[in-house]
C-alpha positions as CSV (number, residue, x, y, z in Angstrom):
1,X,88.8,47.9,105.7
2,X,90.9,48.1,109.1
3,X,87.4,48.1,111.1
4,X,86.1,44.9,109.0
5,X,89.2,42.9,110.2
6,X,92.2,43.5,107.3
7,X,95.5,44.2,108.7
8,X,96.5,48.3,107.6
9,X,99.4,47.2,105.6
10,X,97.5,45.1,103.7
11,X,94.8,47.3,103.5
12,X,96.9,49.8,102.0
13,X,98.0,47.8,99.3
14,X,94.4,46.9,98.1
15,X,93.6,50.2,98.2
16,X,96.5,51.1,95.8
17,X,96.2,48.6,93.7
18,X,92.2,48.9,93.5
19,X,92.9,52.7,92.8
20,X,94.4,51.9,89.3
21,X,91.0,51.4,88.4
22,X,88.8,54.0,89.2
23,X,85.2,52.6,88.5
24,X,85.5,49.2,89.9
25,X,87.4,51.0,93.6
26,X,84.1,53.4,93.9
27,X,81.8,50.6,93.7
28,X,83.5,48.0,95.5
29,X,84.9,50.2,97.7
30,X,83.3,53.4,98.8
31,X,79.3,52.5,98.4
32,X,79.3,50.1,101.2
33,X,80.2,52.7,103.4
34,X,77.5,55.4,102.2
35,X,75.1,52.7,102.0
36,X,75.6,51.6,105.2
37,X,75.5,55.2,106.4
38,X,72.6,56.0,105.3
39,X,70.6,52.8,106.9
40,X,68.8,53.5,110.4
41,X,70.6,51.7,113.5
42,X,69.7,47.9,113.6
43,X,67.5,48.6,116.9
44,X,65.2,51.2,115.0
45,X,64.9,48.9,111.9
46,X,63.0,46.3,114.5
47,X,61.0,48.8,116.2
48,X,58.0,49.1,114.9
49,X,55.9,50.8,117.6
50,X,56.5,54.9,115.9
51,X,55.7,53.1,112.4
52,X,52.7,51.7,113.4
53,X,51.1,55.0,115.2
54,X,52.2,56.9,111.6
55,X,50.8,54.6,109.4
56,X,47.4,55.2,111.7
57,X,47.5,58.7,111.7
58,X,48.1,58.8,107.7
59,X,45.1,56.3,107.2
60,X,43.0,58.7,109.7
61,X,43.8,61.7,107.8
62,X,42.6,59.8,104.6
63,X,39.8,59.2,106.2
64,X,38.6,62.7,106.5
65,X,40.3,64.8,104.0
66,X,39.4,62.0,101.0
């Protein structure tokens, strides 16, 4: 919450607050962050040079195995 711009005391004090209620602080709170971890970096998701050569090789190899 710090690095999104909330000061740390009052990030602490959603945080405890939110942590009364356990189902509602992992979803609101915590998958963000693994969600966001698990997304490429923003220059990859626009570079679509590698994709392209894959998706050429896969439809090759179609091509003669099928």
């Amino acid at each position: 919450m710090v690095q999104r711009g909330v000061q740390p005391a009052d990030a602490r004090e959603v945080v405890h607050r939110l942590a009364k209620y356990e189902d509602y602080f992992l979803e609101s709170l915590l998958l963000p962050f693994k969600t966001q971890q698990i997304m490429p970096p923003e220059d990859e998701l626009h570079a679509t040079g590698p994709y392209v050569a894959e998706a050429f090789t896969m439809f090759l190899s179609v091509l003669l195995v099928g």
